[in-house]
N, CA, C, O and CB atoms as a CASP TS submission, in Angstrom:
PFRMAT TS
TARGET T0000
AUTHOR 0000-0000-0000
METHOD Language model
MODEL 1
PARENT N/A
ATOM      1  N   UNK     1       3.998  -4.571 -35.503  1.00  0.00           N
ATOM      2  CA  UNK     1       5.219  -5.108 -34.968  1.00  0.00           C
ATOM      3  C   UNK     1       5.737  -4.237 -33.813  1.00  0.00           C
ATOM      4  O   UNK     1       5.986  -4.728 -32.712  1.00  0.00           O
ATOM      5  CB  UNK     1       6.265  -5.224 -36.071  1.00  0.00           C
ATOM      6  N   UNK     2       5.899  -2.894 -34.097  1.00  0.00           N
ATOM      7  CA  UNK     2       6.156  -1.961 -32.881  1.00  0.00           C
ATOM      8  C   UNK     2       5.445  -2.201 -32.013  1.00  0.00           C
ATOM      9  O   UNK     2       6.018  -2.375 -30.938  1.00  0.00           O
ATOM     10  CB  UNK     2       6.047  -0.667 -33.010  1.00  0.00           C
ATOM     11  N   UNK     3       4.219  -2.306 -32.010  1.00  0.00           N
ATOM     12  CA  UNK     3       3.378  -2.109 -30.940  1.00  0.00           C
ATOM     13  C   UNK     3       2.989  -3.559 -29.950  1.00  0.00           C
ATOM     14  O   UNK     3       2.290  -3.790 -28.963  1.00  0.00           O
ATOM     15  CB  UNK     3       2.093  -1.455 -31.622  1.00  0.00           C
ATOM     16  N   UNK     4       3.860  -4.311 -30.833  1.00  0.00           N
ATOM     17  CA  UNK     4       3.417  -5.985 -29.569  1.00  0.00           C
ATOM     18  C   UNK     4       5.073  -5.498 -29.157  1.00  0.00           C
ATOM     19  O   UNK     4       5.333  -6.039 -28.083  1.00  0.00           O
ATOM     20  CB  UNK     4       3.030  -8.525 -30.562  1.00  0.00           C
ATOM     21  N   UNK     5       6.024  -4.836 -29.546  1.00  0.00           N
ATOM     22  CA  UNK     5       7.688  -4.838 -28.904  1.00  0.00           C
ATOM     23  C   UNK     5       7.140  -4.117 -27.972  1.00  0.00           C
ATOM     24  O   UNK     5       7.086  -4.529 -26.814  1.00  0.00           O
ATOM     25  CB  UNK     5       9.201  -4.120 -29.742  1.00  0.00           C
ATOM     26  N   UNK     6       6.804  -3.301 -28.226  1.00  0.00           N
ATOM     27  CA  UNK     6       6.106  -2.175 -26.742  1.00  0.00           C
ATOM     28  C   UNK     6       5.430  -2.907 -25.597  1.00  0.00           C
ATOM     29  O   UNK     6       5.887  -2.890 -24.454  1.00  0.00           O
ATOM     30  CB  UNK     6       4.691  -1.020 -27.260  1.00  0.00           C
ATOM     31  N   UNK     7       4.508  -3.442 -25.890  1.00  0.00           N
ATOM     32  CA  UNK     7       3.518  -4.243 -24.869  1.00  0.00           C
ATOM     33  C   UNK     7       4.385  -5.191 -24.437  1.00  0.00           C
ATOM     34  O   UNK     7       4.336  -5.378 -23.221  1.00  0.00           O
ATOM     35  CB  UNK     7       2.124  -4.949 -25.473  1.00  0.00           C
ATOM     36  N   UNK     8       5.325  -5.989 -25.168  1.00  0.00           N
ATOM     37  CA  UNK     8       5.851  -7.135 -24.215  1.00  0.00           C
ATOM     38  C   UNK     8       7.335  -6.433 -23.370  1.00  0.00           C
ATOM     39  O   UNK     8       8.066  -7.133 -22.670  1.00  0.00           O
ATOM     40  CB  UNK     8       6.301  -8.732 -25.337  1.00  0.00           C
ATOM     41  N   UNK     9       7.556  -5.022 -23.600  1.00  0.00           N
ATOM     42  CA  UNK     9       8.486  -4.460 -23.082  1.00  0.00           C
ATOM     43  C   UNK     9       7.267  -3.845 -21.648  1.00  0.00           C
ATOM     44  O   UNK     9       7.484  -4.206 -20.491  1.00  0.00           O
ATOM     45  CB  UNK     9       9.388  -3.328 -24.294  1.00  0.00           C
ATOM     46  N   UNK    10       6.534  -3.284 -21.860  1.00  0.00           N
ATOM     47  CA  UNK    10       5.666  -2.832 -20.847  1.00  0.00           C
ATOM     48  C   UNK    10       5.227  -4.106 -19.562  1.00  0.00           C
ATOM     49  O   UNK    10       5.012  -4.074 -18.350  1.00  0.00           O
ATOM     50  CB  UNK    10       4.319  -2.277 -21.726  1.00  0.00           C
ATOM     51  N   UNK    11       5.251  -5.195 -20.659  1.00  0.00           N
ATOM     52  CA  UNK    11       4.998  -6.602 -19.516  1.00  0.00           C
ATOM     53  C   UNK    11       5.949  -6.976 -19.181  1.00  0.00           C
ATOM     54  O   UNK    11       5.803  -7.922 -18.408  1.00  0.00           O
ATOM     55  CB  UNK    11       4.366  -7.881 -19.881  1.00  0.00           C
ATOM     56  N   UNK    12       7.037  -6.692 -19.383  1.00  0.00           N
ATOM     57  CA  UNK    12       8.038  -6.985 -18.316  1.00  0.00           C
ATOM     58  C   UNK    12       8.354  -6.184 -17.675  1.00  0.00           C
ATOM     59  O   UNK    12       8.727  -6.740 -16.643  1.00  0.00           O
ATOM     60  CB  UNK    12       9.043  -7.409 -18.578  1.00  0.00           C
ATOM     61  N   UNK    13       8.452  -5.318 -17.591  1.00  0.00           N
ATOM     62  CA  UNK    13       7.970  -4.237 -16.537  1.00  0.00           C
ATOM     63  C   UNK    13       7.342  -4.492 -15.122  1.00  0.00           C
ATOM     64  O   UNK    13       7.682  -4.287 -13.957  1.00  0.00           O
ATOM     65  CB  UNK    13       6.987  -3.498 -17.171  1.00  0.00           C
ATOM     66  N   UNK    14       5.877  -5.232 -16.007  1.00  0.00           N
ATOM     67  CA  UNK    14       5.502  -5.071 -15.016  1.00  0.00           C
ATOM     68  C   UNK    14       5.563  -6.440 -14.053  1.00  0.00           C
ATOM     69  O   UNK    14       5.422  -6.457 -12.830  1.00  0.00           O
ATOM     70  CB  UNK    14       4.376  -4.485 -15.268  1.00  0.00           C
ATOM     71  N   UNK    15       5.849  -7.754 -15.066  1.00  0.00           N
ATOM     72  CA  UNK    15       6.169  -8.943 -14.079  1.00  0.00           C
ATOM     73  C   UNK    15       7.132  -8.726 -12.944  1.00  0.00           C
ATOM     74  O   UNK    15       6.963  -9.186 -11.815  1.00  0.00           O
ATOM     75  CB  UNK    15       6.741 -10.079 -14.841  1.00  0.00           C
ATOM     76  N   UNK    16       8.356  -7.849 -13.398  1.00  0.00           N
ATOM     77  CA  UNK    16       9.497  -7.347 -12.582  1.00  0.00           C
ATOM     78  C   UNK    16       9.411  -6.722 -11.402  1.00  0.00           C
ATOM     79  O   UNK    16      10.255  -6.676 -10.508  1.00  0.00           O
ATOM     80  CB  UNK    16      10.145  -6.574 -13.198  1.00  0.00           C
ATOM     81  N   UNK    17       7.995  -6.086 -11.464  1.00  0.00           N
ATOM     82  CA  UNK    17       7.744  -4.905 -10.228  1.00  0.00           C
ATOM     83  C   UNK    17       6.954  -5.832  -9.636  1.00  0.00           C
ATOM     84  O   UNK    17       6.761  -5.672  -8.431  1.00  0.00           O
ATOM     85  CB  UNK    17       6.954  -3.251 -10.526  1.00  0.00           C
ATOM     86  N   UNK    18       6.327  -6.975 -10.290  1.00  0.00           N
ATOM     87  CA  UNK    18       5.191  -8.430  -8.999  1.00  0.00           C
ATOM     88  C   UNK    18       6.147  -9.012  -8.665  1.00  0.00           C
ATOM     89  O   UNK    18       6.174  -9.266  -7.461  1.00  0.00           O
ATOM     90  CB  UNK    18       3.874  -9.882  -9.641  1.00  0.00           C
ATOM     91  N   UNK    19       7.077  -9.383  -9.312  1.00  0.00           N
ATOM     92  CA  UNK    19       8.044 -10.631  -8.241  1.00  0.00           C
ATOM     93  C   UNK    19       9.282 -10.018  -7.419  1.00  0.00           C
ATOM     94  O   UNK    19       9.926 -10.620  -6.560  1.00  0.00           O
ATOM     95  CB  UNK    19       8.905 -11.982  -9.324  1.00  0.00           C
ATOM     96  N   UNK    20       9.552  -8.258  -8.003  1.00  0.00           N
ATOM     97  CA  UNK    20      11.262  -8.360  -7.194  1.00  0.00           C
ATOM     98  C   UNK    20      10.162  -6.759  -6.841  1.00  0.00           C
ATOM     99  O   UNK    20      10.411  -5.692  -7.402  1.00  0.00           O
ATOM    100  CB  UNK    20      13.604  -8.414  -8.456  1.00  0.00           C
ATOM    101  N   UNK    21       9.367  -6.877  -6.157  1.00  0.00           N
ATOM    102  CA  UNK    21       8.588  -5.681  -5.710  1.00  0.00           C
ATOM    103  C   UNK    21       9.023  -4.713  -4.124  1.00  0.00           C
ATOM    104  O   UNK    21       8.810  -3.577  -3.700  1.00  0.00           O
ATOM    105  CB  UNK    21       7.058  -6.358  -5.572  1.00  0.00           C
ATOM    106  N   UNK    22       9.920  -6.289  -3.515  1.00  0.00           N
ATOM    107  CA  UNK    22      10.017  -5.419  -2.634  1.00  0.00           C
ATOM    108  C   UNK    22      11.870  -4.911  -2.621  1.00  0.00           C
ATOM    109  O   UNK    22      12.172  -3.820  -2.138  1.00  0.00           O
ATOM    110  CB  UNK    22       9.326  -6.151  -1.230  1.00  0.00           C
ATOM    111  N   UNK    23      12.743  -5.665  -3.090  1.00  0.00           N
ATOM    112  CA  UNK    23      13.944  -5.303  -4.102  1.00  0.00           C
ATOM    113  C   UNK    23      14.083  -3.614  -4.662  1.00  0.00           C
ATOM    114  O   UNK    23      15.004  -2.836  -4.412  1.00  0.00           O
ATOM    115  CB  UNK    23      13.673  -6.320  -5.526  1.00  0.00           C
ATOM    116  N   UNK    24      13.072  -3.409  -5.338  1.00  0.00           N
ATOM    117  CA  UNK    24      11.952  -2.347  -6.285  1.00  0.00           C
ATOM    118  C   UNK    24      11.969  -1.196  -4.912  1.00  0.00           C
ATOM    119  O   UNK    24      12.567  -0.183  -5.275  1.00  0.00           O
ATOM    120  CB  UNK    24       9.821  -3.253  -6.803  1.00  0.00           C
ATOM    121  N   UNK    25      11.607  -1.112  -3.833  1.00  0.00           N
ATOM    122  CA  UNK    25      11.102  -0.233  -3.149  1.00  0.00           C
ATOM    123  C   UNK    25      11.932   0.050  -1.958  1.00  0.00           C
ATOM    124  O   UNK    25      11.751   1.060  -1.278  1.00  0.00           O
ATOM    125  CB  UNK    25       9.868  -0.569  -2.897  1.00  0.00           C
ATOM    126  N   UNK    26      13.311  -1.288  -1.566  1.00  0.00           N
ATOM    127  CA  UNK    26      14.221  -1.071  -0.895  1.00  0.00           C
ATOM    128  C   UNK    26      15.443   0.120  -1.670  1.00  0.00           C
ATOM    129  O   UNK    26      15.811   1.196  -1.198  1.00  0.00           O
ATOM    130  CB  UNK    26      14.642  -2.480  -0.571  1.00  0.00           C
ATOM    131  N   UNK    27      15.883  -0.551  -3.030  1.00  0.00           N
ATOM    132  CA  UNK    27      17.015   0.368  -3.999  1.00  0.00           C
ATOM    133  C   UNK    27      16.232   1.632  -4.044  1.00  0.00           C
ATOM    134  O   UNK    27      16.912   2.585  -3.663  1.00  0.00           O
ATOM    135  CB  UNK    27      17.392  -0.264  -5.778  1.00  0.00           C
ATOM    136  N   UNK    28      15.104   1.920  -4.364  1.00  0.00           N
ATOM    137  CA  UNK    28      14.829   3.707  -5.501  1.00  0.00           C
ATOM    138  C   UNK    28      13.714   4.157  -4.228  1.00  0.00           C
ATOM    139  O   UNK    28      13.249   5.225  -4.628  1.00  0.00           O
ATOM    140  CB  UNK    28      13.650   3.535  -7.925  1.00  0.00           C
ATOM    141  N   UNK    29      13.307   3.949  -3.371  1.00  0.00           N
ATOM    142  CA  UNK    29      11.904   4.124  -2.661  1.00  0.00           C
ATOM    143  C   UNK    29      12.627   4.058  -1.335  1.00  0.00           C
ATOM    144  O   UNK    29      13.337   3.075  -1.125  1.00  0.00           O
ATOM    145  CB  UNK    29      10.555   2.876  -2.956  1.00  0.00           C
ATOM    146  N   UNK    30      12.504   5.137  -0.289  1.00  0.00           N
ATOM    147  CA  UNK    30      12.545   5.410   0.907  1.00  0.00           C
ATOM    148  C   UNK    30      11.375   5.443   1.907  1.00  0.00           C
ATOM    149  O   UNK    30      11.225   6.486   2.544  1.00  0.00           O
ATOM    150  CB  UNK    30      13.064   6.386   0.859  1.00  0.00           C
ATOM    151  N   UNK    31      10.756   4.693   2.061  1.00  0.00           N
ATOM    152  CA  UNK    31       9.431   5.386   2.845  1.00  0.00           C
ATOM    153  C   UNK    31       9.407   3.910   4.205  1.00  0.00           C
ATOM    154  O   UNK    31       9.744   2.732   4.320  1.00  0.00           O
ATOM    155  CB  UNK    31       7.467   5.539   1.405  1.00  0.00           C
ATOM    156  N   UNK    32       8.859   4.852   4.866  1.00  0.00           N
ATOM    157  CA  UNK    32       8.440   4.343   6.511  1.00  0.00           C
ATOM    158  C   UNK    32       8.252   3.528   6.273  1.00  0.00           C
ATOM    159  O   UNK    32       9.122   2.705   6.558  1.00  0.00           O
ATOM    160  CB  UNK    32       7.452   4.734   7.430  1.00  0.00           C
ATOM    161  N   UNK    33       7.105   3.051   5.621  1.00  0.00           N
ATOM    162  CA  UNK    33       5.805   2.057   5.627  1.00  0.00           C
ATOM    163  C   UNK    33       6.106   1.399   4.233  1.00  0.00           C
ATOM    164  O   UNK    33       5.818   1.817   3.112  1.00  0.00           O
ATOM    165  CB  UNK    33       4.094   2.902   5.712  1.00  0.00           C
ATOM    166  N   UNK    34       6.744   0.290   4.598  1.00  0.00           N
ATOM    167  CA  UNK    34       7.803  -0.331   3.410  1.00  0.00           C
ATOM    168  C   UNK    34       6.657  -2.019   2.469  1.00  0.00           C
ATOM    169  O   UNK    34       6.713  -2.485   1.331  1.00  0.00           O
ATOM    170  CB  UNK    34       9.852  -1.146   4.701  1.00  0.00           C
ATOM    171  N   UNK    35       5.784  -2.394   3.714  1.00  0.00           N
ATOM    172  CA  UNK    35       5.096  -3.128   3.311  1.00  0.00           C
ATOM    173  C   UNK    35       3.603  -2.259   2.066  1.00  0.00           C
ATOM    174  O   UNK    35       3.311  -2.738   0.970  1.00  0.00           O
ATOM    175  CB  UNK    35       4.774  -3.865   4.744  1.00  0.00           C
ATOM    176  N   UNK    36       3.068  -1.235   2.550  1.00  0.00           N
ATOM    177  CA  UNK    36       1.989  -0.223   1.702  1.00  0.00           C
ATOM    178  C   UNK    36       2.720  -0.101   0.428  1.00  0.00           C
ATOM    179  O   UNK    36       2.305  -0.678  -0.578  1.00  0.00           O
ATOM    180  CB  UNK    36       1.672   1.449   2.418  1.00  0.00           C
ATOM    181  N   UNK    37       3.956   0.735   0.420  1.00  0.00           N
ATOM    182  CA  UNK    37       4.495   0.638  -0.791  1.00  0.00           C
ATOM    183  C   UNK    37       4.974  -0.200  -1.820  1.00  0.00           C
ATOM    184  O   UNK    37       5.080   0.081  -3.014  1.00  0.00           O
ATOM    185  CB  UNK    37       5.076   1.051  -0.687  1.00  0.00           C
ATOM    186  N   UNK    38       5.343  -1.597  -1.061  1.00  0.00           N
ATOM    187  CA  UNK    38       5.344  -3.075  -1.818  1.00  0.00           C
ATOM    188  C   UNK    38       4.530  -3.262  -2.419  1.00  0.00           C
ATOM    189  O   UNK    38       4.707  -3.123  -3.629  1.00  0.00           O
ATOM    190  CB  UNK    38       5.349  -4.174  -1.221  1.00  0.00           C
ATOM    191  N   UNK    39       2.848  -3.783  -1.809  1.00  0.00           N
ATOM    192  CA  UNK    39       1.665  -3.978  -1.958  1.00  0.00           C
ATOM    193  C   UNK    39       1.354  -2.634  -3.219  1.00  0.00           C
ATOM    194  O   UNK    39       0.644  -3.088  -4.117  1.00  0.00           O
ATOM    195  CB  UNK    39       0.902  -3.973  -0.400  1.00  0.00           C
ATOM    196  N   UNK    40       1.697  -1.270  -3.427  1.00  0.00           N
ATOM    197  CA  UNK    40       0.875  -0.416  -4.540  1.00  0.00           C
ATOM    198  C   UNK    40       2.046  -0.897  -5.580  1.00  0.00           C
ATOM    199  O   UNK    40       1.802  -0.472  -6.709  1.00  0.00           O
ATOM    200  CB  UNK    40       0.605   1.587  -4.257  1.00  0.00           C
ATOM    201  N   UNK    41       3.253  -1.670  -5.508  1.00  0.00           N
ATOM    202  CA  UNK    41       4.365  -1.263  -6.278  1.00  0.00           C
ATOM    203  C   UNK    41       3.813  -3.008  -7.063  1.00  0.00           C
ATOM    204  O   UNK    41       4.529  -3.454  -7.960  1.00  0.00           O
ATOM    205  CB  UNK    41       6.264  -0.844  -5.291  1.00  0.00           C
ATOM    206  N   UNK    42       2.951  -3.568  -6.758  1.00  0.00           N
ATOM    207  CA  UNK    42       2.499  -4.831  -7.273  1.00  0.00           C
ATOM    208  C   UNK    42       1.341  -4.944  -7.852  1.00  0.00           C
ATOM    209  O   UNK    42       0.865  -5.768  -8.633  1.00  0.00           O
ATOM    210  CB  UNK    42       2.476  -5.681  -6.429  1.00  0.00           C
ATOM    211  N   UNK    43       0.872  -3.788  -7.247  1.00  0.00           N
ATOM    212  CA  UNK    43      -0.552  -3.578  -7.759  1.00  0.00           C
ATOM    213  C   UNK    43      -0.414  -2.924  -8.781  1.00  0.00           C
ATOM    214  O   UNK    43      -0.774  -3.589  -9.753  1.00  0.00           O
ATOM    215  CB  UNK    43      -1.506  -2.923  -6.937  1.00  0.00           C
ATOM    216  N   UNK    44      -0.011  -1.783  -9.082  1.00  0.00           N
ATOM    217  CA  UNK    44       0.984  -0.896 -10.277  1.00  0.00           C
ATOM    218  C   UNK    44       1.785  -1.957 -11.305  1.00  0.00           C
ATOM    219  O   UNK    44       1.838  -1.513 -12.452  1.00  0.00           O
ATOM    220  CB  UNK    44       2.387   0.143  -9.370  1.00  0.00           C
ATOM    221  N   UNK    45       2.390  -3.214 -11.135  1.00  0.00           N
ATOM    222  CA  UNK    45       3.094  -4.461 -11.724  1.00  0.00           C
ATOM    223  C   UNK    45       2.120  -5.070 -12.364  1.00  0.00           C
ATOM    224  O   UNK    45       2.308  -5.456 -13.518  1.00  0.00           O
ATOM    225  CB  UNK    45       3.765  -5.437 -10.756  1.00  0.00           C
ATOM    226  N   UNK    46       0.964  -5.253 -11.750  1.00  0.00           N
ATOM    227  CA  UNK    46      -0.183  -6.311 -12.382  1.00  0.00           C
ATOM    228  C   UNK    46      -0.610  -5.014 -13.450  1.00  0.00           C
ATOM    229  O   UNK    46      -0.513  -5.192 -14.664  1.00  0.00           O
ATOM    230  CB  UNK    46      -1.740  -7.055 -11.033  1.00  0.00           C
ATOM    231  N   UNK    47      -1.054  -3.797 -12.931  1.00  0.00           N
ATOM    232  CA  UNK    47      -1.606  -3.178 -14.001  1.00  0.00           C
ATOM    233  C   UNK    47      -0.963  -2.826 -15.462  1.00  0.00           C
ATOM    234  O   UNK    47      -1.416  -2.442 -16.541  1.00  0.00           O
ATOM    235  CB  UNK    47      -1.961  -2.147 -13.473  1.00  0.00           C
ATOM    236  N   UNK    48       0.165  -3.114 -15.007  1.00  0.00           N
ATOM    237  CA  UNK    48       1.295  -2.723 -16.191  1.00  0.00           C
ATOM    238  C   UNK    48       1.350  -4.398 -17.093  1.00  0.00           C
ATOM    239  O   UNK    48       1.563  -4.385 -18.306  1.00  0.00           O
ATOM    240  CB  UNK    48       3.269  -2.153 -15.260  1.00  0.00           C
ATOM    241  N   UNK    49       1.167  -5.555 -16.458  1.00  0.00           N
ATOM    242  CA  UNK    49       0.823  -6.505 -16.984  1.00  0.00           C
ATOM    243  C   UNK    49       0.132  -6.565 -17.900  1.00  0.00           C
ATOM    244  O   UNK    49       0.410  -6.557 -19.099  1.00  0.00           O
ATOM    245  CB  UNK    49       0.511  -7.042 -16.417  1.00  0.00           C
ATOM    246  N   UNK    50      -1.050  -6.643 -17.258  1.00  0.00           N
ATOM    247  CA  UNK    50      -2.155  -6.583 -17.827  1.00  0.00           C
ATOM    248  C   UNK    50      -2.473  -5.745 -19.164  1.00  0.00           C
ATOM    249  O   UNK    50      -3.226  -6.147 -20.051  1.00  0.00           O
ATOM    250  CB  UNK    50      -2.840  -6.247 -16.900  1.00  0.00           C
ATOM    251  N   UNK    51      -1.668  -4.311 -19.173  1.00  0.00           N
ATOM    252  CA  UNK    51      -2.011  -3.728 -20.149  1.00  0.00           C
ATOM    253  C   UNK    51      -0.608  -4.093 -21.606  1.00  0.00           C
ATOM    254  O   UNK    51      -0.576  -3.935 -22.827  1.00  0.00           O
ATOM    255  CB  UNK    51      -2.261  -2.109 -19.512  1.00  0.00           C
ATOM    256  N   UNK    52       0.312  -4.610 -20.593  1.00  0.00           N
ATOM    257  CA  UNK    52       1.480  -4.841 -21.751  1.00  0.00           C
ATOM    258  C   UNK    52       0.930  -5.998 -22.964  1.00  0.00           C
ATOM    259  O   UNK    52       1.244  -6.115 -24.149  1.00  0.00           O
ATOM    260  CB  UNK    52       3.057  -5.543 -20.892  1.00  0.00           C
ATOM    261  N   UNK    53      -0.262  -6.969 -21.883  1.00  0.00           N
ATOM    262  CA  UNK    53      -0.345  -8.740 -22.337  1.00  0.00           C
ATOM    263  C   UNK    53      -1.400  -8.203 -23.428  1.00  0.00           C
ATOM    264  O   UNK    53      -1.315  -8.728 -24.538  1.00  0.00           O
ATOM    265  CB  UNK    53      -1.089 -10.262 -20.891  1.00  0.00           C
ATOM    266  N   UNK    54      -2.404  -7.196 -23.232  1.00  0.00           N
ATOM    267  CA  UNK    54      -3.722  -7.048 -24.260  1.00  0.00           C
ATOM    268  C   UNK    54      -2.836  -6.229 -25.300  1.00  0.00           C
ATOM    269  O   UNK    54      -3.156  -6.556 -26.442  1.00  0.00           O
ATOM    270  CB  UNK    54      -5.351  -6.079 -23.577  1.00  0.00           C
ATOM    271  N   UNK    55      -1.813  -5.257 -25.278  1.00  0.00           N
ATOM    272  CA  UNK    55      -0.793  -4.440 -26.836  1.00  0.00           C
ATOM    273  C   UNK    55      -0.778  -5.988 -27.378  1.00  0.00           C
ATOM    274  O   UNK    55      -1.023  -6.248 -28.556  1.00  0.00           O
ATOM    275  CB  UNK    55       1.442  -3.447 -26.500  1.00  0.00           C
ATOM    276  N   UNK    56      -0.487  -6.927 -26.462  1.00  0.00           N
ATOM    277  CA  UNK    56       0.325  -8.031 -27.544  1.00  0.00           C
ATOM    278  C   UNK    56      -0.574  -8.923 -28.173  1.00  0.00           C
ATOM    279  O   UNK    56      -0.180  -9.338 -29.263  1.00  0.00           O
ATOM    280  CB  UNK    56       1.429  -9.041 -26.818  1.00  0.00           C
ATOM    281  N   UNK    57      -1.710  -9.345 -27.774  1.00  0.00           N
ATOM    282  CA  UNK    57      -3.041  -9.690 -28.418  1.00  0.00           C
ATOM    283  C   UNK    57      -3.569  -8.726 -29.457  1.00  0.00           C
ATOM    284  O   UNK    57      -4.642  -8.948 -30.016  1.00  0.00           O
ATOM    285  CB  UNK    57      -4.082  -9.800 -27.367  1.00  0.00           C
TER
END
């Protein structure tokens, strides 16, 4: 039971960082190159997906 609350807390996480990614990197993230950091901050979202969706299986 803990461990699918974890994973579907980890998957939202990471859906949050694929759809409001660039939201995500304007508020907490300062950097030049605002599109690179979108793009790893989604790529980092899917991976956090991905690993939240298999805790819950």
């Amino acid at each position: 039971m803990w461990l699918e609350l974890v994973g579907s807390i980890i998957a939202l996480v990471g859906v949050i960082f694929i759809f409001d990614g660039r939201r995500v990197v304007k508020k907490y993230l300062n950097f030049g190159e605002e599109n690179l950091a979108v793009q790893g901050i989604k790529i980092f979202g899917l991976l956090l997906a991905i690993v939240g969706f298999v805790m819950i299986i």
